[in-house]
C-alpha positions as CSV (number, residue, x, y, z in Angstrom):
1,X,91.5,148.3,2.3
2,X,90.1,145.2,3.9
3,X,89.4,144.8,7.0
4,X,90.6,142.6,9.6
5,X,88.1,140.4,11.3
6,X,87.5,141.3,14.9
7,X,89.8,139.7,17.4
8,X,88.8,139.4,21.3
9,X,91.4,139.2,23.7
10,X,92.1,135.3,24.8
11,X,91.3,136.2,28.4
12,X,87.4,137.3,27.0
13,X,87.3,134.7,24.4
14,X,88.2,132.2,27.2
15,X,85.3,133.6,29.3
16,X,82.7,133.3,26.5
17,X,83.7,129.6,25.6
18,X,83.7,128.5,29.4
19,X,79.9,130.1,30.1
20,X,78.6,128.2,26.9
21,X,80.2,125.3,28.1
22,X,78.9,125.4,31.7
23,X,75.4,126.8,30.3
24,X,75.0,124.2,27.8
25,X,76.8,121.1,28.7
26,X,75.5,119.0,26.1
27,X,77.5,121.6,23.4
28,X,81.2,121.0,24.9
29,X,82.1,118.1,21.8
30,X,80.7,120.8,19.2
31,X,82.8,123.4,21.0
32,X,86.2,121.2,21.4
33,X,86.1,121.1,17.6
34,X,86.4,124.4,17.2
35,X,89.9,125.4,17.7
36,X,92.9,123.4,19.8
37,X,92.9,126.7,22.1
38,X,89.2,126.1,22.9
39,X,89.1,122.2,23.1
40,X,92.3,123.3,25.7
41,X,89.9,125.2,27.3
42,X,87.0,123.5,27.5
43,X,87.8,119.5,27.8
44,X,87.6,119.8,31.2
45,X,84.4,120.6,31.3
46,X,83.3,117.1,30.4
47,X,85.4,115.6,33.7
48,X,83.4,118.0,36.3
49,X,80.6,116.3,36.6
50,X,80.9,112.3,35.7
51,X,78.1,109.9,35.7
52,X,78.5,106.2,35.6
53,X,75.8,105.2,34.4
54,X,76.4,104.3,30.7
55,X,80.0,102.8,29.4
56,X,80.8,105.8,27.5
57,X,81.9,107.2,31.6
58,X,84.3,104.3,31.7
59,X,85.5,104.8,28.7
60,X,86.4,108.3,29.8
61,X,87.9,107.5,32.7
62,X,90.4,104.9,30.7
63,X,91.2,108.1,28.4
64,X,92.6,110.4,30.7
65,X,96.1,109.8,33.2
66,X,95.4,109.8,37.0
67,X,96.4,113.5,37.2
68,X,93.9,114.9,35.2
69,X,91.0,113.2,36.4
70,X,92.5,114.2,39.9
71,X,92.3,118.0,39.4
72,X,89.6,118.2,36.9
73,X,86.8,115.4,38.2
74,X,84.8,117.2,41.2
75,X,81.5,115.2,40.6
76,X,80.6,111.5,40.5
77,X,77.8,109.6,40.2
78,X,77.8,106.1,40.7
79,X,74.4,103.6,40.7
80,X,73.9,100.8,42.3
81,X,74.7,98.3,39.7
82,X,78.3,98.8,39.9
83,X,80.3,96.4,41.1
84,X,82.7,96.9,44.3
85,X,85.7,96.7,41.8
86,X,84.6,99.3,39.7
87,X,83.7,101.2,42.8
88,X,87.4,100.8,43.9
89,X,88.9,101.7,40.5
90,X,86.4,104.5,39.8
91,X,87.3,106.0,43.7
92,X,90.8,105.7,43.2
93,X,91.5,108.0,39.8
94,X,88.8,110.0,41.2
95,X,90.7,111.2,44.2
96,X,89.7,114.6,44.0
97,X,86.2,114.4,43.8
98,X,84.2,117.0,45.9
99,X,80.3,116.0,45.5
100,X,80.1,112.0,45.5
101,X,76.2,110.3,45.2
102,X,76.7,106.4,45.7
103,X,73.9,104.2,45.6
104,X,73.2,100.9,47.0
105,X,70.2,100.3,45.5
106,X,71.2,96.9,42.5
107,X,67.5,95.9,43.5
108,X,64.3,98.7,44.1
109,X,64.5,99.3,47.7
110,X,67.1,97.0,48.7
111,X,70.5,97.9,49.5
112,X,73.8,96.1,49.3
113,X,76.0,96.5,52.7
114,X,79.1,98.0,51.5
115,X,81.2,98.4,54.6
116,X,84.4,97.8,52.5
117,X,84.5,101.0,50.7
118,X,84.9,103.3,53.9
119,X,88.7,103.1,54.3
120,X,88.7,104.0,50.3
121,X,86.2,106.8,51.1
122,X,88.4,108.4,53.9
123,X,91.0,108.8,51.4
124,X,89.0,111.4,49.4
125,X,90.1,114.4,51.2
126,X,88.6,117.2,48.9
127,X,84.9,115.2,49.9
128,X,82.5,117.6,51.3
129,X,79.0,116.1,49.9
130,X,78.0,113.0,50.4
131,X,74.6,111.1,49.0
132,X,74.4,107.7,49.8
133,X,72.2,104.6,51.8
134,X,74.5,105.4,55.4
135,X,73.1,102.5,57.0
136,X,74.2,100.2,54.3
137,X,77.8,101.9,53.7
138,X,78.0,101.4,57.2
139,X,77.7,97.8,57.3
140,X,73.6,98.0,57.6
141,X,71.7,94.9,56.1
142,X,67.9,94.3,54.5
143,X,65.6,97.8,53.8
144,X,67.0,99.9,56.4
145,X,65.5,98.0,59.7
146,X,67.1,96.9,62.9
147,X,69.8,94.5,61.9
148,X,70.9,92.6,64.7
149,X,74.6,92.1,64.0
150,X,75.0,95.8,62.9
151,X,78.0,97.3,64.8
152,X,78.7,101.1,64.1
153,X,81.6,102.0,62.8
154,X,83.8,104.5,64.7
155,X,84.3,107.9,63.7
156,X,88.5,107.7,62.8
157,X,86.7,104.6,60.2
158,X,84.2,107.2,58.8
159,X,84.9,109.9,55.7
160,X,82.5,112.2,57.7
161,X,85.1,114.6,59.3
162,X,84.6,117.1,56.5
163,X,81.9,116.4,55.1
164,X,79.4,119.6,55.0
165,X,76.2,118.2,52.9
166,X,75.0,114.7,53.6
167,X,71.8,113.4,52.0
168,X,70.9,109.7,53.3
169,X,69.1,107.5,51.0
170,X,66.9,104.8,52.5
171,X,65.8,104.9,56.1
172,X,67.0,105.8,59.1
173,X,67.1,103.3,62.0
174,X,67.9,104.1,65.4
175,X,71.2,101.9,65.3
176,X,72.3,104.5,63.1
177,X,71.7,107.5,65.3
178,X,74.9,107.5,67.0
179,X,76.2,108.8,63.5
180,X,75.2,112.4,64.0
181,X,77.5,113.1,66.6
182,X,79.9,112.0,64.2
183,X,79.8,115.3,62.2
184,X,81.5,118.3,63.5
185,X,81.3,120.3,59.8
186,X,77.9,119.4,58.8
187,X,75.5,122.4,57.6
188,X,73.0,120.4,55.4
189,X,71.5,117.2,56.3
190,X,68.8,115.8,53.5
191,X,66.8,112.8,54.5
192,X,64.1,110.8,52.0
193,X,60.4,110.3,52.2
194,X,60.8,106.5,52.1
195,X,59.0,106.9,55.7
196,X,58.6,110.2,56.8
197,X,61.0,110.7,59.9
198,X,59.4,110.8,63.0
199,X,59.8,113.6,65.7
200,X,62.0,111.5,68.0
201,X,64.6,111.5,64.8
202,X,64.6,115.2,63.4
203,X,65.2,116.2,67.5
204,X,68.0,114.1,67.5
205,X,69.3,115.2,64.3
206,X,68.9,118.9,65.9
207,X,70.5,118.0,68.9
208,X,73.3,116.5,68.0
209,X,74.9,118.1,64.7
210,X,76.7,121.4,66.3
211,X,76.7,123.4,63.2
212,X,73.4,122.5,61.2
213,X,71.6,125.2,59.1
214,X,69.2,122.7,56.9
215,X,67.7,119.9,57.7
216,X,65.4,119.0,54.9
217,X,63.3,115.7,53.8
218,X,63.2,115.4,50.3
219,X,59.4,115.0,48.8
220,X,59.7,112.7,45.7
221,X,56.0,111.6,45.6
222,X,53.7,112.8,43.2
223,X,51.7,116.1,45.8
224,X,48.2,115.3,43.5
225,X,48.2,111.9,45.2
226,X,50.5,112.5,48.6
227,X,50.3,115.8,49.8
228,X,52.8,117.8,51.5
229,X,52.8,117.1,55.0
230,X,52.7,120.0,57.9
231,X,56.2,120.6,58.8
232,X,54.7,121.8,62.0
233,X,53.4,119.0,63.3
234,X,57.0,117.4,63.0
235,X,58.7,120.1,64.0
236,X,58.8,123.9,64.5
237,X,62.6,124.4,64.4
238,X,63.0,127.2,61.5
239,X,66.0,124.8,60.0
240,X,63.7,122.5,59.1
241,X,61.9,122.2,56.1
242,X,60.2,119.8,53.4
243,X,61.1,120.0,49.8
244,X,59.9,119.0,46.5
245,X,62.1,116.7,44.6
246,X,60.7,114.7,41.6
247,X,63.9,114.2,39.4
248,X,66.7,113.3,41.7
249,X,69.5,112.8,39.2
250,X,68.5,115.7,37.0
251,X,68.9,117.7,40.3
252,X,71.7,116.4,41.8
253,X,73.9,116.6,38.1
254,X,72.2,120.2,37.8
255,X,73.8,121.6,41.6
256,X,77.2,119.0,40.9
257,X,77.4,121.9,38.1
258,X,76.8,124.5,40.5
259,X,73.2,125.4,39.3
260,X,70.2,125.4,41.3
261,X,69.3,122.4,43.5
262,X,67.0,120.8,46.8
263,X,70.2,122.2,49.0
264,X,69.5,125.8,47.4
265,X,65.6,125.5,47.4
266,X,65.7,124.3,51.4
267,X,67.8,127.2,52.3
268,X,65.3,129.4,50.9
269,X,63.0,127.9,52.5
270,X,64.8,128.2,55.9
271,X,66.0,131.9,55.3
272,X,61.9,132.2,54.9
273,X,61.0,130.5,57.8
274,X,63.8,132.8,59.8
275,X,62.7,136.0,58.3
276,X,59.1,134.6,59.4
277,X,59.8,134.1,62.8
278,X,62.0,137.3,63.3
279,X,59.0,139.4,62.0
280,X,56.5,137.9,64.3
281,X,58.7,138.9,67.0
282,X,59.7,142.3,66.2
283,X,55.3,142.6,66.1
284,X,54.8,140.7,69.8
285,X,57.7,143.6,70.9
């Protein structure tokens, strides 16, 4: 009597395929091979996190209909040498997506005004994190300084009503400022160390954002040669925090999978600084 080879039940086998997927993204087209069930399965997995950064992405996004891409494409990544065009066709298959970086950067450190693509943002409903050069999606011109003809958009132009991560590229002028009291569902606010914000900026960010838990800067310089600086002498709100951040695509695709990222590592570092202060207080008592 022979006997059978072992069977798992679909619901497992499902389970096992999908983990190796999401564990090991670069083995989904070995997996899709396998078996019609499992390429069923697991062909998704390619579309949750896109990246437009070589043509094989457009290609992709030529492949599938509009309703696929809808429900399965929750991440996109889209750099700076893109073309408006593209920007519009790529945004408007893409409707679904949740986690959205868009740069602005063609040039090192000089960013294209895009106003135009905020009434295609606004129609992203599902967006809740945003990465981007603000000042120059909003109409901002040069590196991020005063720009006299700047006008700020108004809030019913801006995608910001439910947004809940937002991680500004570039800096930060005060023209810009008004923006904060934009947000009503914002929890995590990440600015860049392109110049370390000043005191009068983190307090505004503070002040105005009703619902903030993190406000971190990200640290992308190399600590051997620029050091950390003292959060303290910036500010001593517990919400803020400086964090490390040396590979910014490799972390942004690794939490657009839902693995650990700089939104994860500043929370820790805020739920330290809480449990911190909350000791210190329970030994004054």
């Amino acid at each position: 009597m022979h006997s059978a080879d072992p069977v798992l039940p679909a619901e497992l086998e499902r389970s096992v395929f999908e983990f190796s997927a999401w564990q090991n993204p670069e083995t989904i087209f070995t997996l899709i091979l396998v078996a019609k069930r499992v390429c069923i399965w697991i062909e998704p997995e390619l579309y949750h996190m896109v990246a437009f950064r070589k043509p094989r992405s457009f290609l992709m996004l030529q492949s599938k209909p509009a309703e696929f891409l809808r429900r399965h494409v929750r991440g996109v990544a889209i750099p700076g040498n893109i073309s408006h065009v593209d920007i519009e066709r790529i945004l408007s298959k893409c409707t679904g997506v949740y986690d959205l970086t868009l740069s602005m950067e063609p040039h090192w450190n000089y960013a294209m005004p895009r106003p135009k693509l905020l009434p295609r943002l606004c129609t992203l409903t599902n967006l809740q994190r945003l990465s981007t050069n603000l000042f120059a999606l909003c109409g901002g011109r040069g590196h991020g300084g005063f720009d006299a003809q700047f006008r700020m958009p108004s809030s019913e132009e801006l995608p910001f009503a439910s947004l809940t991560h937002l991680d500004i590229f570039g800096l930060v002028p005060n023209q810009l400022w008004p923006v904060f009291g934009m947000l009503p569902q914002l929890t995590h606010l990440s600015l860049n160390d392109t110049a370390l914000p000043g005191p009068e900026l983190i307090n505004a960010v503070l002040g105005a954002c009703p619902v903030l838990k993190v406000l971190v800067v990200l640290w992308t310089r190399d600590v051997r040669i620029s050091p950390l600086p003292d959060e303290s002498k910036i500010n001593t709100d517990p919400r803020f925090c400086i964090v490390r951040c040396l590979y910014y695509d490799f972390d942004w695709e690794c939490g657009a999978r839902g693995g650990p990222d700089v939104w994860r590592r500043a929370e820790e570092a805020v739920t330290k600084k809480i449990r911190a202060r909350r000791k210190g207080s329970d030994v004054l008592e």
